[in-house]
KELO-400326 format. One line per 4 residues: number of its first residue (from 1); for each residue x, y, z of N, C-alpha, C. Coordinates in nm, 3 decimals. Each point is the difference from the previous one (the first is absolute). Last residue first. Layout:
<sites>
NUM> X,Y,Z,X,Y,Z,X,Y,Z ~ ...
</sites>
This chain:
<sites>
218> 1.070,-3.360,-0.623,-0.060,0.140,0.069,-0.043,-0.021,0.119 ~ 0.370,-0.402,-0.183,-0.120,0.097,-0.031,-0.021,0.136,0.048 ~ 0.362,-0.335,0.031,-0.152,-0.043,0.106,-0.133,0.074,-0.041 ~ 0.524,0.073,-0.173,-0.084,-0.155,-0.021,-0.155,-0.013,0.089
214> 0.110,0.548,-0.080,0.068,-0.156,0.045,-0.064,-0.127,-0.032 ~ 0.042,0.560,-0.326,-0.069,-0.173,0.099,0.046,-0.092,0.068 ~ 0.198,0.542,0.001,-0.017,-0.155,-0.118,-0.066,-0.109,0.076 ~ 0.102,0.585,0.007,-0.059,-0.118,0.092,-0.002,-0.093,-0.101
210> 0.120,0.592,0.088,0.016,-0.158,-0.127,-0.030,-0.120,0.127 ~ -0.090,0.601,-0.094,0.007,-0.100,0.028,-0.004,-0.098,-0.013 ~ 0.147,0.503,-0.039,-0.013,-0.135,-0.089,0.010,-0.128,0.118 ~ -0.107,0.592,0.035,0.061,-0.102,0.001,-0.032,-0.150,-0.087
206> -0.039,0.652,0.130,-0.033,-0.170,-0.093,0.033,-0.115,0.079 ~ 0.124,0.385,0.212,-0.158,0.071,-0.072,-0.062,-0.123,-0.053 ~ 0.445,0.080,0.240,-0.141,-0.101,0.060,-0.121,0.047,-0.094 ~ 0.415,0.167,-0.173,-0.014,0.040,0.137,-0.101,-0.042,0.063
202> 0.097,-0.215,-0.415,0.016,0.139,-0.020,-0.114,0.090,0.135 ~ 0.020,-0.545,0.014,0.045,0.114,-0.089,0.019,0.149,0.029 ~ -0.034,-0.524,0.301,-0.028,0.111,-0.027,0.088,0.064,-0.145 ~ -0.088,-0.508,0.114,0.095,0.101,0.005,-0.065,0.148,-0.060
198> -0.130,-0.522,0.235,-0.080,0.115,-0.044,0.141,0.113,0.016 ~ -0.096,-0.578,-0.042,0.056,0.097,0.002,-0.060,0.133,-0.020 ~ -0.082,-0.618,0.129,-0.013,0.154,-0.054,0.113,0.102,-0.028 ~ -0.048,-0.487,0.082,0.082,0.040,-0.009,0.018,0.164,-0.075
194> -0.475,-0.312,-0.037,0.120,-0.002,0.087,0.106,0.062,-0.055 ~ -0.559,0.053,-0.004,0.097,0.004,-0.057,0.129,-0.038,0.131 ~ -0.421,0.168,0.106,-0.037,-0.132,-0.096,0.129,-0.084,-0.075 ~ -0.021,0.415,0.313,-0.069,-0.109,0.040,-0.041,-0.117,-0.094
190> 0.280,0.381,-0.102,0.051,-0.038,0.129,-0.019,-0.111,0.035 ~ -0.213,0.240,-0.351,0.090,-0.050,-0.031,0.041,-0.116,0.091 ~ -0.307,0.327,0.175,-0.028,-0.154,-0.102,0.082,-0.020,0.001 ~ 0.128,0.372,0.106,-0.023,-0.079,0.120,-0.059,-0.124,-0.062
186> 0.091,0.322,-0.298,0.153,-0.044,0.058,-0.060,-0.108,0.138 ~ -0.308,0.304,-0.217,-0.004,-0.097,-0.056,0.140,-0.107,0.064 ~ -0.304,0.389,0.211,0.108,-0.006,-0.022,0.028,-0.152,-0.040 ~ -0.312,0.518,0.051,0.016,-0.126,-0.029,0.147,-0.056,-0.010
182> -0.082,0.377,0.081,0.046,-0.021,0.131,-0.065,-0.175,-0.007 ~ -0.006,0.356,-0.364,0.120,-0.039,0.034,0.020,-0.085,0.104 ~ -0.424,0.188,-0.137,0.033,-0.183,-0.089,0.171,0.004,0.042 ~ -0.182,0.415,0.138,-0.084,-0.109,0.063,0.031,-0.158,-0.061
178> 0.112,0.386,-0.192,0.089,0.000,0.122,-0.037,-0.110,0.039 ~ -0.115,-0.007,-0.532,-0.017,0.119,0.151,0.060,-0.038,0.135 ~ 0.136,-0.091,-0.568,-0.038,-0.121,0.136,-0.027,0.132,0.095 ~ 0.121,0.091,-0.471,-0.180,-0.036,0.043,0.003,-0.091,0.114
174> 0.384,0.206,-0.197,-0.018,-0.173,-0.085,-0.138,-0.015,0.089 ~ 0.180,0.418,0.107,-0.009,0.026,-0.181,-0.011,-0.131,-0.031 ~ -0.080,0.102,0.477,-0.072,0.056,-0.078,0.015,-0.015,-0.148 ~ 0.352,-0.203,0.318,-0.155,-0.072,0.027,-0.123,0.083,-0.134
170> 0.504,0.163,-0.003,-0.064,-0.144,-0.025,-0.158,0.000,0.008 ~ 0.238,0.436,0.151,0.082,-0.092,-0.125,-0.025,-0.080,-0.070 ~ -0.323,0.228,0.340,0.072,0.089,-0.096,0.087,-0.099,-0.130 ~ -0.154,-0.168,0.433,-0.114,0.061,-0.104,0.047,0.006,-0.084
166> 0.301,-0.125,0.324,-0.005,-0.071,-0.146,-0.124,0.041,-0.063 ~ 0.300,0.288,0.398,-0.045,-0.041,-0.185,-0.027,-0.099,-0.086 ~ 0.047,-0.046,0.472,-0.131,0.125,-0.040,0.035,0.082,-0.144 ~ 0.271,-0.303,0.205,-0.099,-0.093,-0.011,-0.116,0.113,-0.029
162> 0.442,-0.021,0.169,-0.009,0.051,-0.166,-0.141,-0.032,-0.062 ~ 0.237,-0.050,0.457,-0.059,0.064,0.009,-0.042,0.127,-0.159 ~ 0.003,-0.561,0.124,0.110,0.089,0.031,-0.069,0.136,-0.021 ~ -0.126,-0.448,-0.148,-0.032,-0.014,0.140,0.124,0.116,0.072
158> -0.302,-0.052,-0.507,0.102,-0.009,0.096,0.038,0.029,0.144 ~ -0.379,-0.182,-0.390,0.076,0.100,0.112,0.073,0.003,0.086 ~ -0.096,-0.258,-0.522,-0.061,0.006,0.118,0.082,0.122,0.107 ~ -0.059,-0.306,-0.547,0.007,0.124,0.121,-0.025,-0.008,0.111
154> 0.163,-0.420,-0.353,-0.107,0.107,0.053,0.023,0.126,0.018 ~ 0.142,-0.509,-0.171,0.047,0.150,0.024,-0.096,0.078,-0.026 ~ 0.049,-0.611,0.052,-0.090,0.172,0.013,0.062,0.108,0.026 ~ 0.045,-0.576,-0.110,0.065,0.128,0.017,-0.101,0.119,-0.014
150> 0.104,-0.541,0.073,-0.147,0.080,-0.043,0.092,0.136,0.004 ~ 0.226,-0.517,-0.108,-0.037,0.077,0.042,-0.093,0.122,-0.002 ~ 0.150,-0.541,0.000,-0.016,0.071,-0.070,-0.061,0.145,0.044 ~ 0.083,-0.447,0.162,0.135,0.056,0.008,-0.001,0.121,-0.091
146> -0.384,-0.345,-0.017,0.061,-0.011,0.077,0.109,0.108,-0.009 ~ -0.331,0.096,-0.326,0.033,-0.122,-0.009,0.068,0.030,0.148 ~ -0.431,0.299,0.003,0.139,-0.037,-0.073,0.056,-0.119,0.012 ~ -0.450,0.142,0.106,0.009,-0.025,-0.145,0.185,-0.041,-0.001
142> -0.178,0.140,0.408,-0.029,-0.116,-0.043,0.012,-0.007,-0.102 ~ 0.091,0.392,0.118,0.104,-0.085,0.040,-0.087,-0.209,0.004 ~ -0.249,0.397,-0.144,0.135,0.008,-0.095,0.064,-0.161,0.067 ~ -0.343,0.153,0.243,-0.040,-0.084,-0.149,0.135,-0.041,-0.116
138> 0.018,0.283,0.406,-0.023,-0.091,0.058,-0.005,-0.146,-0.134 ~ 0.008,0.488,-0.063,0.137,0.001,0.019,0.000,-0.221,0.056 ~ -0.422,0.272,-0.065,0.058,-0.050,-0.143,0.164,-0.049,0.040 ~ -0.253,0.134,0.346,-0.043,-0.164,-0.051,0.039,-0.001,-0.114
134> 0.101,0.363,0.273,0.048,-0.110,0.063,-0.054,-0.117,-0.112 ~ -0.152,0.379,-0.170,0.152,0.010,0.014,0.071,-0.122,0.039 ~ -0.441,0.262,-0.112,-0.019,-0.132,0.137,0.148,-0.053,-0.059 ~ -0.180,0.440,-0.147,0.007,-0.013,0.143,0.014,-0.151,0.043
130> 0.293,0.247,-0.377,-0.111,-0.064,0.012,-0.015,-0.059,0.177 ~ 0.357,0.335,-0.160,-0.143,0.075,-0.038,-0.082,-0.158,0.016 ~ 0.432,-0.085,0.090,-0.072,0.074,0.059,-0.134,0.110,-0.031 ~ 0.285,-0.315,-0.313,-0.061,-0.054,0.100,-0.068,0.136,0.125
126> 0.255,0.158,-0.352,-0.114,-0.022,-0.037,-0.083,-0.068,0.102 ~ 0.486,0.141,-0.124,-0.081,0.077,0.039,-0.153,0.016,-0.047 ~ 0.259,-0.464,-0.129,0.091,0.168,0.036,-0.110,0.092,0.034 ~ 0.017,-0.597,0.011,-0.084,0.154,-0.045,0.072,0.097,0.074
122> 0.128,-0.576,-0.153,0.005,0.154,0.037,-0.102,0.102,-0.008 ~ 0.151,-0.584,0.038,-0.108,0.119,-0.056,0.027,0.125,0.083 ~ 0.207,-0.530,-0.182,0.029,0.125,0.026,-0.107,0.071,-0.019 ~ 0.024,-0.426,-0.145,0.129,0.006,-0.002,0.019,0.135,0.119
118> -0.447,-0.351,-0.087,0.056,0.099,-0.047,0.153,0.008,0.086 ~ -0.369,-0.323,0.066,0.075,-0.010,-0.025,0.076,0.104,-0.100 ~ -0.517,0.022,-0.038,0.084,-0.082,0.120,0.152,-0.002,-0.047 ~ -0.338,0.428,-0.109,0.057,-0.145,-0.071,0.069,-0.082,0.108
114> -0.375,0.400,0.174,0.140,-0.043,-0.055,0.012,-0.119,-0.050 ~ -0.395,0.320,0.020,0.038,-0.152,0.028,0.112,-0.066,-0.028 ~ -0.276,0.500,0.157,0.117,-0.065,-0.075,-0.004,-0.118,0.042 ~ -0.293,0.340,0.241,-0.007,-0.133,-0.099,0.080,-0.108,-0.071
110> 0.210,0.415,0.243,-0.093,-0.065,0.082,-0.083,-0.144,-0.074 ~ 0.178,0.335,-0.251,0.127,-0.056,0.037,-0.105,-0.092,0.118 ~ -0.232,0.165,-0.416,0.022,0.076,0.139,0.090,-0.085,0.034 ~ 0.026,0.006,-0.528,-0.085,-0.035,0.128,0.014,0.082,0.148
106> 0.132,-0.114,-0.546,-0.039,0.145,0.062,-0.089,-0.038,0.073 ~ 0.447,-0.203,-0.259,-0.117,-0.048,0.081,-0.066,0.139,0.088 ~ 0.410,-0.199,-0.399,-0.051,0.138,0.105,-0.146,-0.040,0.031 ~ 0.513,-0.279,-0.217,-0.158,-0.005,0.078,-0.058,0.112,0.032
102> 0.498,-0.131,-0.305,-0.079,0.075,0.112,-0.099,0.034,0.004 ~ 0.324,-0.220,-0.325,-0.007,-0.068,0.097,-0.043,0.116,0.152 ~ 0.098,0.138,-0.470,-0.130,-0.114,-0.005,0.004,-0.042,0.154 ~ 0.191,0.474,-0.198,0.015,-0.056,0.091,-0.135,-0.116,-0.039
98> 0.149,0.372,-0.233,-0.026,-0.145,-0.038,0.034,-0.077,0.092 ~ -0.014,0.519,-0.018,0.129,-0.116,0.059,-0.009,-0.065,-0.049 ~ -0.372,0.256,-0.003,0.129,0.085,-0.073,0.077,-0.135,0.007 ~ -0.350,-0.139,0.223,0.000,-0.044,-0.178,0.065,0.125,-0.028
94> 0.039,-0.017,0.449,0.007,-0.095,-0.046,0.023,-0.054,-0.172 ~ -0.195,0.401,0.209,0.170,-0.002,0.021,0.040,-0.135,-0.027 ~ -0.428,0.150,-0.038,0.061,0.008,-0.102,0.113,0.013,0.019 ~ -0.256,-0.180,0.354,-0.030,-0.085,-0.123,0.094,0.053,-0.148
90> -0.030,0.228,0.454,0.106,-0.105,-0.010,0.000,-0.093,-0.120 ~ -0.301,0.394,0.026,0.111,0.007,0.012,0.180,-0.074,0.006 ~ -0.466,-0.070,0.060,-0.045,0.007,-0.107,0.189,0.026,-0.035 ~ -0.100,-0.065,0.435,-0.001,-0.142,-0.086,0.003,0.013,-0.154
86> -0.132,0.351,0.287,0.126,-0.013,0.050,0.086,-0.147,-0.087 ~ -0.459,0.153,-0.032,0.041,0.071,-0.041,0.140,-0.032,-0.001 ~ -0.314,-0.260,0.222,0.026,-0.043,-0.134,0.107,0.107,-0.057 ~ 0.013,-0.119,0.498,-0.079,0.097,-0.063,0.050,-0.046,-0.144
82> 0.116,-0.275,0.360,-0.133,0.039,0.017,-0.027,0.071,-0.089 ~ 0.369,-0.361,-0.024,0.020,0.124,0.028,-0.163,0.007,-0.015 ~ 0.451,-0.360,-0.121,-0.115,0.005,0.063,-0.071,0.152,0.045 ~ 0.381,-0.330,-0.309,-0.021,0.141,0.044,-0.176,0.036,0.059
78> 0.440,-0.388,-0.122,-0.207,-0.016,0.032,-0.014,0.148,0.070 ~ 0.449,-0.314,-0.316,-0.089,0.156,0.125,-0.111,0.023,0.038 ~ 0.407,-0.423,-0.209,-0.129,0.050,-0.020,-0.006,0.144,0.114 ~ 0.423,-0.276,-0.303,-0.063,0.004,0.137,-0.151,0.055,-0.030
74> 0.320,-0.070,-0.365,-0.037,-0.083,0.081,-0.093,-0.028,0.115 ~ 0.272,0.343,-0.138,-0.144,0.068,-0.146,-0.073,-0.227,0.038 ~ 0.305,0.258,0.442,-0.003,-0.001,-0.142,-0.075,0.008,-0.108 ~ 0.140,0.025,0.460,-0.108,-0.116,-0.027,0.007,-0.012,-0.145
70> 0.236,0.388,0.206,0.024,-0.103,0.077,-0.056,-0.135,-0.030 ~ -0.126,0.428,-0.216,0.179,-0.022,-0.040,0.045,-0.122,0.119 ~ -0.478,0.133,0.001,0.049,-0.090,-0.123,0.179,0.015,-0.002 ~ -0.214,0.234,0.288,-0.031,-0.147,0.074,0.104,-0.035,-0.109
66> 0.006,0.435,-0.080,0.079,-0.083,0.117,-0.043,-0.086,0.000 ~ -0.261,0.213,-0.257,0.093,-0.001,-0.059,0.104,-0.110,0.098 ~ -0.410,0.098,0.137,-0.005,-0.099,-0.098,0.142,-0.021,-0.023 ~ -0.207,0.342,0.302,0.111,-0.070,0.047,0.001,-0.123,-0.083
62> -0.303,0.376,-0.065,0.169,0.026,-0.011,0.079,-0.042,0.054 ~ -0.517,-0.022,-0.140,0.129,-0.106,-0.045,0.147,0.031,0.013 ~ -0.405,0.263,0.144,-0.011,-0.015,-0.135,0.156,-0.091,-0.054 ~ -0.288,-0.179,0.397,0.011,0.171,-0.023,0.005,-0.010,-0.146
58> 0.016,-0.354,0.368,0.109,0.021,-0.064,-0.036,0.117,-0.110 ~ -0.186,-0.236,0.436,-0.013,0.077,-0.044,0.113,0.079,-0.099 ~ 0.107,-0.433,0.144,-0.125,0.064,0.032,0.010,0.143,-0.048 ~ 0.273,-0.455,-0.178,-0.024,0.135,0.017,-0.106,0.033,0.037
54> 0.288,-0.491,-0.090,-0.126,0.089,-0.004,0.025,0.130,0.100 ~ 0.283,-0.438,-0.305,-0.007,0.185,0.171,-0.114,0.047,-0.075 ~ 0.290,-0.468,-0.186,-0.137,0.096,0.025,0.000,0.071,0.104 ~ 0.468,-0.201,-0.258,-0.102,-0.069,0.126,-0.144,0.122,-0.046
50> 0.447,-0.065,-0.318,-0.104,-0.127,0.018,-0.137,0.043,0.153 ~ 0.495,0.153,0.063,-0.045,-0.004,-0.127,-0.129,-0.110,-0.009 ~ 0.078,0.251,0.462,0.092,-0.137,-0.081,-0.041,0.037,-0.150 ~ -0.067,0.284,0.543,-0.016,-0.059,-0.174,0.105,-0.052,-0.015
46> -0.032,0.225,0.381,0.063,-0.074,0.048,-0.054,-0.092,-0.168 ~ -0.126,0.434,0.263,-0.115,-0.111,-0.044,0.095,-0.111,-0.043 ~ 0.159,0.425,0.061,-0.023,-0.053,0.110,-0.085,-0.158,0.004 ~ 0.133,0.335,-0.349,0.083,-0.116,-0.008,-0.053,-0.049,0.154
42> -0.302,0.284,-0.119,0.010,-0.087,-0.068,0.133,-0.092,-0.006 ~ -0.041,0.404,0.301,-0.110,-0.105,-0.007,-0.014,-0.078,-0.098 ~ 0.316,0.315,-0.043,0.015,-0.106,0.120,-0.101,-0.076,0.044 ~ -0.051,0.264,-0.367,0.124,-0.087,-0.058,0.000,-0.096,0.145
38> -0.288,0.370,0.034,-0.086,-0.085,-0.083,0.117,-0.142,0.013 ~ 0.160,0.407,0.163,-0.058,-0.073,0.116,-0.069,-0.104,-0.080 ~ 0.216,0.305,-0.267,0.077,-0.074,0.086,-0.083,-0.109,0.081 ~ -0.288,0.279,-0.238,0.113,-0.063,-0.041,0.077,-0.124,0.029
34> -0.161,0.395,0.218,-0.114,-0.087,0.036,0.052,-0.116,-0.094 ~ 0.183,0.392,0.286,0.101,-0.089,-0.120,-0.104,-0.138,-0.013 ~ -0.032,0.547,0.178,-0.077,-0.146,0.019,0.053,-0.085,-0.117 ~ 0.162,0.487,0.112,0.061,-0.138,-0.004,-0.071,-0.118,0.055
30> -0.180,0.400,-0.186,-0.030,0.026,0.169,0.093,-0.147,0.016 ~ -0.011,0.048,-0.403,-0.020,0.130,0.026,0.009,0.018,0.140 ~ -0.164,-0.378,-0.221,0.194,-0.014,-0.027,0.005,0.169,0.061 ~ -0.422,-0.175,-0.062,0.049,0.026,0.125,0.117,-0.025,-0.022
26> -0.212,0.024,-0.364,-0.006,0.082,0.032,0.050,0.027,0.142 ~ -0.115,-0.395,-0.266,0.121,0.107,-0.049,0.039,0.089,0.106 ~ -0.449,-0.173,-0.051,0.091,-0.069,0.125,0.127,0.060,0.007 ~ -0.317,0.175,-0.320,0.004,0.077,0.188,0.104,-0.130,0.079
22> -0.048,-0.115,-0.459,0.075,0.093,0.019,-0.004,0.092,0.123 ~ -0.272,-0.434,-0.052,0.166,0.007,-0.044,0.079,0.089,0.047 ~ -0.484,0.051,-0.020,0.044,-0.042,0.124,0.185,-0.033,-0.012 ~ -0.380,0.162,-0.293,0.119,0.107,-0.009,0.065,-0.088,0.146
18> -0.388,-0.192,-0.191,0.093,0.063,-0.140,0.130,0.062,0.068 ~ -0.344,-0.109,0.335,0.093,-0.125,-0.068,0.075,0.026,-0.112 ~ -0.283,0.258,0.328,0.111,-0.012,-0.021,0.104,-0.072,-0.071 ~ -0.502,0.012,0.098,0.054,0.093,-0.029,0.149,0.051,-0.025
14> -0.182,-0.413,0.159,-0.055,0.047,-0.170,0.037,0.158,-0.042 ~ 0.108,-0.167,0.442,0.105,-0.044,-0.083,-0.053,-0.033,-0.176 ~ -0.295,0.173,0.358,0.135,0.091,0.010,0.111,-0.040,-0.083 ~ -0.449,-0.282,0.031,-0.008,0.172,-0.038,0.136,0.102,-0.008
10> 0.010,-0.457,0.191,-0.016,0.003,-0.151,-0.029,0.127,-0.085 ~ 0.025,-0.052,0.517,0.121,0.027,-0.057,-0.007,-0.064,-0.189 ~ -0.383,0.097,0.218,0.049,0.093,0.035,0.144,-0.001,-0.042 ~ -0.298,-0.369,0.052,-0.041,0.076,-0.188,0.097,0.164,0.073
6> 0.078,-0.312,0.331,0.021,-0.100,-0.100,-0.051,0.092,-0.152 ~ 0.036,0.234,0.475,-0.073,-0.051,-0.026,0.128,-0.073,-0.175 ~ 0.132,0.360,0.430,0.004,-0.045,-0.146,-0.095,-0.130,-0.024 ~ -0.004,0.231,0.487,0.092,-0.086,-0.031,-0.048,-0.039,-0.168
2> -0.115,0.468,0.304,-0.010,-0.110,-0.066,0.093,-0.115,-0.041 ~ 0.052,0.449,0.349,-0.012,-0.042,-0.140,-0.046,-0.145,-0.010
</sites>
């Protein structure tokens, strides 16, 4: 197979973007507690009231709600994301809410020009669909303030013998193919970042990974 192209995963998540919410829902069924896992990746980020987190590929905004109960109507969000469709989505979840204090930017994550001195940047099951990964994860961690952290919850395969269902469960219904599993963003992290962490999820399928800028930089 092919490795997904940049108008390939805009094509799949134009197609999905009205109803992407409720297929996420949906892995509560096969106890994918995707949810849950959103909550631990965002308190993982270690927010203040007042600070800025930028978001990669942040979709149709279903991790707004959480930032803001940590940063507040003070703080800022810079929702960043490739496909307009998906954005179109986060735009009217916003103005349901009256949310003022949140940015959406419809760029390739790779270009992205992060704001200097930001508080925090997350992407939930997204960094791995872009192929140059190492350098947005790289860019991030220069943008952040010192002691400030990058977080990524992903997918990926598990190193047990459950590993021949993730066609089936994951990889195929959020559009990542086998082949982008054996990408592996947690190792950036590793390398640019200090006082990492990588805690597996729901039987190695997922995980969350965390890294904060050292005084010395990237």
């Amino acid at each position: 197979m092919t490795i997904p192209t940049g108008e390939d995963v805009v094509n799949l998540y134009r197609r999905r973007a009205k109803h992407y919410d409720f297929t996420a829902n949906l892995y509560y069924l096969i106890g994918f507690r995707e949810w849950t896992y959103r909550k631990k990746a965002v308190k993982a980020l270690n927010l203040q009231r007042g600070d800025t987190v930028v978001e990669i590929g942040c979709g149709t905004g279903l991790n707004f709600s959480l930032l803001r109960q940590t940063i507040g109507p003070e703080g800022k969000i810079i929702g960043v994301d490739l496909t307009d469709a998906m954005l179109a989505q986060a735009r009217k979840r916003v103005e349901e809410n009256g949310w003022s204090n949140v940015e959406l930017i419809n760029s390739d994550a790779t270009s992205f020009q992060f704001p200097t001195g930001v508080d925090g940047i997350i992407s939930t099951f997204a960094i791995t669909l872009v192929p140059e990964f190492d350098k947005v994860i790289q860019n991030g961690c220069k943008a952040l303030s010192p002691g400030k952290r990058w977080i990524v919850l992903d997918l990926k395969l598990p190193t047990n013998r459950l590993s021949w269902l993730a066609p089936f469960f994951l990889f195929r219904p959020f559009g990542v193919r086998k082949e982008l599993a054996t990408r592996h963003p947690w190792e950036s992290i590793n390398k640019y970042l200090k006082n990492t962490s990588l805690t597996e999820l729901y039987m190695g399928f997922a995980y969350i990974a965390a890294g904060e800028r050292g005084e010395a930089g990237c």
